[in-house]
DRENDO-1510 file (C-alpha; in Angstrom, 1 decimal, always signed):
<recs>
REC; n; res; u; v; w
REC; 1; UNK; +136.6; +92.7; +117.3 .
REC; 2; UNK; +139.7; +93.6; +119.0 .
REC; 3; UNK; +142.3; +90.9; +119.8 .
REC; 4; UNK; +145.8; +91.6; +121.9 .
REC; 5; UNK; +149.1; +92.5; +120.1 .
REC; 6; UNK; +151.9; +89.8; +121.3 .
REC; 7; UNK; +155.1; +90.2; +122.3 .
REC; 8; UNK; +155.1; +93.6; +123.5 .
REC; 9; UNK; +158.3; +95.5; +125.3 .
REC; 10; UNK; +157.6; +95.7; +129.0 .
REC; 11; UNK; +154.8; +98.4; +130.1 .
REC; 12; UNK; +153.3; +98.2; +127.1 .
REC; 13; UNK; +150.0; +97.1; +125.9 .
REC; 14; UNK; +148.5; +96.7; +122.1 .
REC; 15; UNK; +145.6; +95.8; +120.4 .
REC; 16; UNK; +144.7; +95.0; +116.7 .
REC; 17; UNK; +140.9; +96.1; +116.2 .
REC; 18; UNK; +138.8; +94.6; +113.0 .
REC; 19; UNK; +135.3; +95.5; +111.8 .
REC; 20; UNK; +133.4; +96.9; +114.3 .
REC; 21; UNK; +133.9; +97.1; +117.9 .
REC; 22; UNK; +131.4; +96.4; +120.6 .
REC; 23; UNK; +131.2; +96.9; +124.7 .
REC; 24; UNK; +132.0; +93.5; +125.2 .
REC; 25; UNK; +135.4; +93.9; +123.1 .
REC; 26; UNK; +135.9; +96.5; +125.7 .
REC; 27; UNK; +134.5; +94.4; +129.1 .
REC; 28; UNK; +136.4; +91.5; +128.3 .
REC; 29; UNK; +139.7; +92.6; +126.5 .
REC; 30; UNK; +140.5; +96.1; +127.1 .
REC; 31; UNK; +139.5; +97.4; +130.5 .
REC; 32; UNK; +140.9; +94.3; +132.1 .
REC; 33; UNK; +144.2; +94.6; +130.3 .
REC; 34; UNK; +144.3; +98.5; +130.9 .
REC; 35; UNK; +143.9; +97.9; +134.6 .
REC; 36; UNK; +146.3; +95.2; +134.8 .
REC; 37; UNK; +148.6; +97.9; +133.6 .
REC; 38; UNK; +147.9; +100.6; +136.0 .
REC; 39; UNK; +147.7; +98.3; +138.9 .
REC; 40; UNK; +151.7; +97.2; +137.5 .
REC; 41; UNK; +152.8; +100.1; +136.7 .
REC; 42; UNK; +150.6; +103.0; +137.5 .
REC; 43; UNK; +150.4; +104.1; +134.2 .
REC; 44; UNK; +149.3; +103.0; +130.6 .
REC; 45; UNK; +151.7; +102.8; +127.5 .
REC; 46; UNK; +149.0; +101.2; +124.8 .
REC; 47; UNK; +149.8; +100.7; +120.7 .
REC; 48; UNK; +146.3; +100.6; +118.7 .
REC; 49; UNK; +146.5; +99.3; +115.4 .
REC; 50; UNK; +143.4; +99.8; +112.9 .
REC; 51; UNK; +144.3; +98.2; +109.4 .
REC; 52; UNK; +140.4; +98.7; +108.8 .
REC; 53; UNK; +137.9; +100.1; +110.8 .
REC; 54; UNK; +134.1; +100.2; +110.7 .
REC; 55; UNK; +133.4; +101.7; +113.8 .
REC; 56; UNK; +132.3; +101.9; +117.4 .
REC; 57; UNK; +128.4; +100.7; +118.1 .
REC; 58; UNK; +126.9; +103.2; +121.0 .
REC; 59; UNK; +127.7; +100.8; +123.9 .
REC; 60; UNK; +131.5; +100.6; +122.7 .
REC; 61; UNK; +131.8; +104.6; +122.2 .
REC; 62; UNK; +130.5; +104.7; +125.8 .
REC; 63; UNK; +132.7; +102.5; +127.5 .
REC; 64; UNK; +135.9; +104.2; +125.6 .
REC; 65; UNK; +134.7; +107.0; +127.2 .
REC; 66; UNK; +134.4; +105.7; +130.4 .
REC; 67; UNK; +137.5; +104.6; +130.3 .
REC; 68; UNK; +139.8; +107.0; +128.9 .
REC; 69; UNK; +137.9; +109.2; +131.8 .
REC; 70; UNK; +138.2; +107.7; +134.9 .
REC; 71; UNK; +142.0; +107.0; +134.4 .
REC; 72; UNK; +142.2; +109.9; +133.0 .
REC; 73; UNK; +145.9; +110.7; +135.1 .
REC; 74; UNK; +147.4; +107.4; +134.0 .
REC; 75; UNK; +147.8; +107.7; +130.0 .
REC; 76; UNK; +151.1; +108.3; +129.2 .
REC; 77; UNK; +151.4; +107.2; +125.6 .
REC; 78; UNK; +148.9; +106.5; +123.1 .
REC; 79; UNK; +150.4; +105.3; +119.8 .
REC; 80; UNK; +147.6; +105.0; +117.2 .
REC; 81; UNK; +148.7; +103.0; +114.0 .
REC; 82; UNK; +146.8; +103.2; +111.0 .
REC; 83; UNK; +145.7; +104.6; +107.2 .
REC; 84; UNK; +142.5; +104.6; +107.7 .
REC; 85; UNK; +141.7; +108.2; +106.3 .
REC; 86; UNK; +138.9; +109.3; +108.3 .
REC; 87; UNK; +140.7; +108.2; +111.4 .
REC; 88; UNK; +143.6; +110.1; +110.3 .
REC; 89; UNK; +141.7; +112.9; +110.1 .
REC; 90; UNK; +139.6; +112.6; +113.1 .
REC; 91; UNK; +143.1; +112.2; +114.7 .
REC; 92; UNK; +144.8; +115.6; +113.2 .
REC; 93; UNK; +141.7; +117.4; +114.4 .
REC; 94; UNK; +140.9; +116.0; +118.2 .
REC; 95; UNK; +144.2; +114.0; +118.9 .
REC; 96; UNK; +145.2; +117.1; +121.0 .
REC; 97; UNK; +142.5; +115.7; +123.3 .
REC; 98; UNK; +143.5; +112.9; +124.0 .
REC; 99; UNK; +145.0; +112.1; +127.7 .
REC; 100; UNK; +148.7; +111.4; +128.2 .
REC; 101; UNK; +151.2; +111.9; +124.6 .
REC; 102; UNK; +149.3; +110.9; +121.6 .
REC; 103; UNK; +151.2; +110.2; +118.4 .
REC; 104; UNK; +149.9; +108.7; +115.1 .
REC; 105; UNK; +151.6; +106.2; +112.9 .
REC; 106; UNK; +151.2; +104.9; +109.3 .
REC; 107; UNK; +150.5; +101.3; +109.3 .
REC; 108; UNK; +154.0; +100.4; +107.7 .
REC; 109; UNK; +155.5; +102.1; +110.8 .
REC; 110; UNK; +154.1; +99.7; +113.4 .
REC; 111; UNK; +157.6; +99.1; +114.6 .
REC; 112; UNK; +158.1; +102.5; +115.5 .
REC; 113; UNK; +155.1; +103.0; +117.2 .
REC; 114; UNK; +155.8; +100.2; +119.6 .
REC; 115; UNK; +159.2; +102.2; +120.2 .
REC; 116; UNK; +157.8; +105.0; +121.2 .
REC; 117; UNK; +155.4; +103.8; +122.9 .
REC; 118; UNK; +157.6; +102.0; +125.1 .
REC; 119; UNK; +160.0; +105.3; +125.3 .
</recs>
């Protein structure tokens, strides 16, 4: 499940994601929000915060994809907050791919993230 971070600075975006995540969190939450973005601003500042994380099912993992590919020019900072250890070091390994500046963030830093973020 993924539900929207409130009170965000201006161009930027966040979600807090919960078990596992399906296509539909992605249909109905985060493409929307994501184009709503790019349509405002032509670009994407998004904070994703993962206290816990049980993973993607297939249709989620493809739409991510999807996603992160066809706006592929517009990501210009991903802020990924969390201890989840796997994540952290599926992160250290791939972030590098990851479209637009990619930083991660311990969970207690979720403040900073936002900053940055929105820098």
């Amino acid at each position: 499940m993924i539900k929207t971070l409130p009170d965000l600075p201006d161009r930027v975006i966040g979600f807090e994601a919960a078990g596992e995540i399906h296509a539909d969190d992605y249909r109905d939450v985060l493409i929307p929000a994501v184009e709503r973005q790019i349509a405002a601003y032509d670009e994407v500042r998004i904070v994703l915060v993962f206290p816990d994380f049980a993973g993607f099912s297939s249709g989620a993992a493809w739409q991510d994809l999807k996603m992160g590919t066809e706006h592929l020019t517009k990501w210009k900072r991903v802020a990924l907050v969390t201890d989840v250890e796997w994540m952290v070091r599926l992160v250290d390994l791939f972030g590098w791919m990851t479209p637009g500046e990619f930083k991660r963030f311990p969970l207690a830093d979720r403040d900073a993230a936002i900053a940055w973020a929105a820098g």
